[in-house]
C-alpha positions in Angstrom: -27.1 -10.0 19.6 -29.7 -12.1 20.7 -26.6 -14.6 22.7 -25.5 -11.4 24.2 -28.7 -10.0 25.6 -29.4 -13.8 26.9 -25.6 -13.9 28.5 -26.9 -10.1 30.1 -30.1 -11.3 31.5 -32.4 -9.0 29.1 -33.6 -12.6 27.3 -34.9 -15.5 28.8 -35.2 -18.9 26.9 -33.8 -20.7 23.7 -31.5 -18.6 21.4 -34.1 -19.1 18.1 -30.8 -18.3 15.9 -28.0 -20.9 17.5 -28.6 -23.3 14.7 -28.7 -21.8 11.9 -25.7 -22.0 9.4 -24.2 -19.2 8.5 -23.5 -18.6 4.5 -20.2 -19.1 4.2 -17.4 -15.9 3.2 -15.2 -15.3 0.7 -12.8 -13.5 2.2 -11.5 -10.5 -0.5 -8.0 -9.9 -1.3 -6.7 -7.3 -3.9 -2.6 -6.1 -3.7 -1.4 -3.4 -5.4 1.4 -4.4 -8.3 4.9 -2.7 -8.5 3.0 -0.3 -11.6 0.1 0.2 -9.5 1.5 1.6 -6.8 3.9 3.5 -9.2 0.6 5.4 -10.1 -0.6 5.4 -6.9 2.9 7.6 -5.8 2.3 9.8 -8.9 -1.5 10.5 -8.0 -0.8 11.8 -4.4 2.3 14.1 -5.4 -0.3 15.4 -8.0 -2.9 16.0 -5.0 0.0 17.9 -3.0 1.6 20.1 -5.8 -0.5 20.7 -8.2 -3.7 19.3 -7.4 -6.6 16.5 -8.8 -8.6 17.4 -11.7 -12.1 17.7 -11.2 -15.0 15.8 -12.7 -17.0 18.1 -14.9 -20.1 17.1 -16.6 -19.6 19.2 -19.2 -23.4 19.1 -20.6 -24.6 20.5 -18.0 -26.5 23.7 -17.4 -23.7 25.4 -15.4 -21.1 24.1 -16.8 -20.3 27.4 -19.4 -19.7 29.2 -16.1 -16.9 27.1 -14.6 -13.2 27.3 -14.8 -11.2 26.5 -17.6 -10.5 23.3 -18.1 -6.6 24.0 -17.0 -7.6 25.1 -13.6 -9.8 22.7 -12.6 -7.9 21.3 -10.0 -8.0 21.0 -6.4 -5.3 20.3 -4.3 -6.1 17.7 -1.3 -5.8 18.2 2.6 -2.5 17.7 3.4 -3.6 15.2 6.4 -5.7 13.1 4.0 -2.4 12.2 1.8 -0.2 11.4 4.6 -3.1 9.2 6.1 -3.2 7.6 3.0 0.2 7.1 2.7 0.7 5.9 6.4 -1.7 3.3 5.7 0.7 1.5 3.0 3.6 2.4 5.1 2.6 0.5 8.1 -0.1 -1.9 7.0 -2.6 -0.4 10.1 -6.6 -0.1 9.7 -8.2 3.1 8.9 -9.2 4.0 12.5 -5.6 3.0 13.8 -4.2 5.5 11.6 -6.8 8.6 11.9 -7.3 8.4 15.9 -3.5 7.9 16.5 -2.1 10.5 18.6 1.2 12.9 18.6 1.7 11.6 22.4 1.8 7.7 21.3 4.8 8.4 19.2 8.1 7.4 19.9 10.4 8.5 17.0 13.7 6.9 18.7 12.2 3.5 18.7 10.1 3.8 15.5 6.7 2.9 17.0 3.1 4.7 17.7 2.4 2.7 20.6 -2.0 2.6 20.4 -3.6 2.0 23.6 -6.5 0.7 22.0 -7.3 -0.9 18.4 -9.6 -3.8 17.4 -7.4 -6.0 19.2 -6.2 -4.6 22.1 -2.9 -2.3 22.7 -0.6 -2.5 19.9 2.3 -1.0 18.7 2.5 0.2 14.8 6.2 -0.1 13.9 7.0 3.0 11.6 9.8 2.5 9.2 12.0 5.4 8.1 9.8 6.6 5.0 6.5 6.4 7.6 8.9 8.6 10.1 9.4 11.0 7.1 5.9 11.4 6.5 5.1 12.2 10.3 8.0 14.9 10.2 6.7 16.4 7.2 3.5 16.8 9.1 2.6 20.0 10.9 1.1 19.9 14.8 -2.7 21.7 15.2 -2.7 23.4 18.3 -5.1 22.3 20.5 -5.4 19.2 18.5 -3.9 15.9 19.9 -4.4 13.8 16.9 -1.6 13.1 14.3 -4.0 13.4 11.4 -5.8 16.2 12.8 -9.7 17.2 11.3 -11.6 20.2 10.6 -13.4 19.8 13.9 -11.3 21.3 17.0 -9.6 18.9 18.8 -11.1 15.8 16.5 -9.3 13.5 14.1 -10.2 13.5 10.7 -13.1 11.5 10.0 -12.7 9.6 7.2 -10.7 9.6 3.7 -13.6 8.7 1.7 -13.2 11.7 -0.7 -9.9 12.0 -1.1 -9.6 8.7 -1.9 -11.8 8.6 -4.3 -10.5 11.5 -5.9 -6.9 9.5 -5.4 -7.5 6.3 -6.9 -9.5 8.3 -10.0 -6.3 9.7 -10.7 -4.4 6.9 -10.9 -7.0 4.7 -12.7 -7.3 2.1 -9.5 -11.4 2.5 -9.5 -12.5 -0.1 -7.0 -9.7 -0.6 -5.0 -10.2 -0.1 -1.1 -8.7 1.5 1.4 -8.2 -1.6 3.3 -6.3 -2.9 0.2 -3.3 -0.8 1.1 -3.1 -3.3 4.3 -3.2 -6.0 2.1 -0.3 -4.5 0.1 1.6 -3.8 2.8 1.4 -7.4 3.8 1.8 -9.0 0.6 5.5 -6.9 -0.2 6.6 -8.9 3.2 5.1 -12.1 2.3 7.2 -11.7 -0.8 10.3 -10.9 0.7 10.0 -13.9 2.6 10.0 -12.6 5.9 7.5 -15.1 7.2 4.2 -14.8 8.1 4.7 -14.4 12.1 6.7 -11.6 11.3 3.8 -10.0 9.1 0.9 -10.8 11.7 2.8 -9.2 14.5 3.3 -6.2 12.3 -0.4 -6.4 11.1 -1.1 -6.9 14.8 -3.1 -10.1 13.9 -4.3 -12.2 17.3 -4.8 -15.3 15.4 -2.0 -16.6 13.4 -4.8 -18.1 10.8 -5.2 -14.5 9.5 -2.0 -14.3 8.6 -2.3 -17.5 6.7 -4.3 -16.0 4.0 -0.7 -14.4 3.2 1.3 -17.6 2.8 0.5 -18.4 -1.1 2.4 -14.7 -1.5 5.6 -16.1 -0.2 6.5 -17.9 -3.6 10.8 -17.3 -3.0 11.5 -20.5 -1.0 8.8 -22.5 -3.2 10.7 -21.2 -6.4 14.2 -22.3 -5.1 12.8 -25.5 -4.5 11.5 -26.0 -7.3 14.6 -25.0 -9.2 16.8 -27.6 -7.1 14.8 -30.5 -7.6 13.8 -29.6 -11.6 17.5 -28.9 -11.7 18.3 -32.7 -9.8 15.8 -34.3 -12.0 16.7 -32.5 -15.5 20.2 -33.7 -14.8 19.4 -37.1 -13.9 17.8 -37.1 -17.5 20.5 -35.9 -18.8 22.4 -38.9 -17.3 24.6 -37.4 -15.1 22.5 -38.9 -12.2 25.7 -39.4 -10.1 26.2 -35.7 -9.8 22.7 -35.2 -9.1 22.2 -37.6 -6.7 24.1 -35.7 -3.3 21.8 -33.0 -4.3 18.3 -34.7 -4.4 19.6 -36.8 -0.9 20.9 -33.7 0.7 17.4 -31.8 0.1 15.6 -34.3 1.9 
């Protein structure tokens, strides 16, 4: 702050804070398993059909006077699940997602072109199950935004209550939001589509973001692995002459 006033002319004088060190982060990583996000699925069909349970303290004072226990659930905003679910889809930051707008979709190419996010224009590239989720979506008149909010003409402020509710549900306590970018990122890094693929898709600027990514991408570390344990185990084995193409045609 202090560098920017200075660089505005609002400072004069020696920047007190340019030499102090700053504590170094751990940057936080948590990806949602096969099961989890099994759960995950079951939790929002719940929220649409038949809706969350609620949490009850059932010592207190009022509690006598509340619904049975059988209908005490509420169903969630139908905007707040297909946020949620957009957000795995397409691996895109909260904001991306709840100030997109109907008019920066482009169905035939698959993309909701942004003309702003925390790195400039971007393009999200929606695959065929995102594309099913914006159909299934209705249009608010007078309301531009995809995941429209109870305030005319605004977006939906945030998911924090739904999710909650969500991830209650499903048994994921203390799992973020931002995790579902995470996921999203991880899957590809375990496909092995390669981690320029995944930043462009995550809309990284710098391809060191990405790089938090690569330990995911165990396939082509597993097959070689397997060739050279193979090339060794059968040069123990003493068939060394049949092992040896292998072990010189790897390198």
């Amino acid at each position: 702050m202090f560098a920017w006033a200075e660089s505005r002319g609002f400072v004069q004088g020696h920047n007190p804070a340019r030499r102090i060190e700053r504590y170094r982060e751990q940057g936080r990583e948590r990806f949602l398993s096969s099961d989890e996000l099994s759960r995950l699925g079951d939790a929002l069909r719940l929220a649409e059909m038949d809706g969350l349970p609620w949490e009850v303290d059932e010592a207190g004072p009022k509690a006598k006077h509340l619904a049975k226990p059988e209908n005490r659930r509420v169903k969630l905003d139908p905007f707040a699940v297909a946020a949620i679910r957009l957000l795995l889809l397409t691996g895109a930051r909260l904001r991306e997602i709840l100030d997109a707008q109907w008019s920066q979709v482009d169905l035939e190419r698959g993309v909701i072109f942004l003309d702003d996010s925390k790195t400039g224009r971007k393009p999200i590239y929606i695959s065929a199950a995102a594309q099913a989720v914006l159909s299934g979506l209705a249009r608010v008149e007078g309301n531009p935004h995809i995941i429209a909010g109870a305030k005319e003409g605004a977006p939906r402020a945030d998911l924090k209550k739904p999710w909650q509710a969500v991830t209650r549900a499903a048994g994921l306590e203390g799992v973020r939001l931002h995790d579902l970018r995470h996921s999203f990122a991880s899957f590809g890094a375990g496909a092995s589509l390669g981690l320029p693929i995944i930043g462009k898709l995550l809309g990284h600027s710098q391809p060191a973001t990405t790089a938090r990514y690569a330990h995911l991408d165990a396939d082509p570390l597993r097959r070689a692995a397997d060739t050279i344990g193979a090339t060794i185990a059968a040069a123990l084995d003493g068939t060394c002459a049949q092992a040896t193409p292998t072990l010189r045609k790897s390198r």
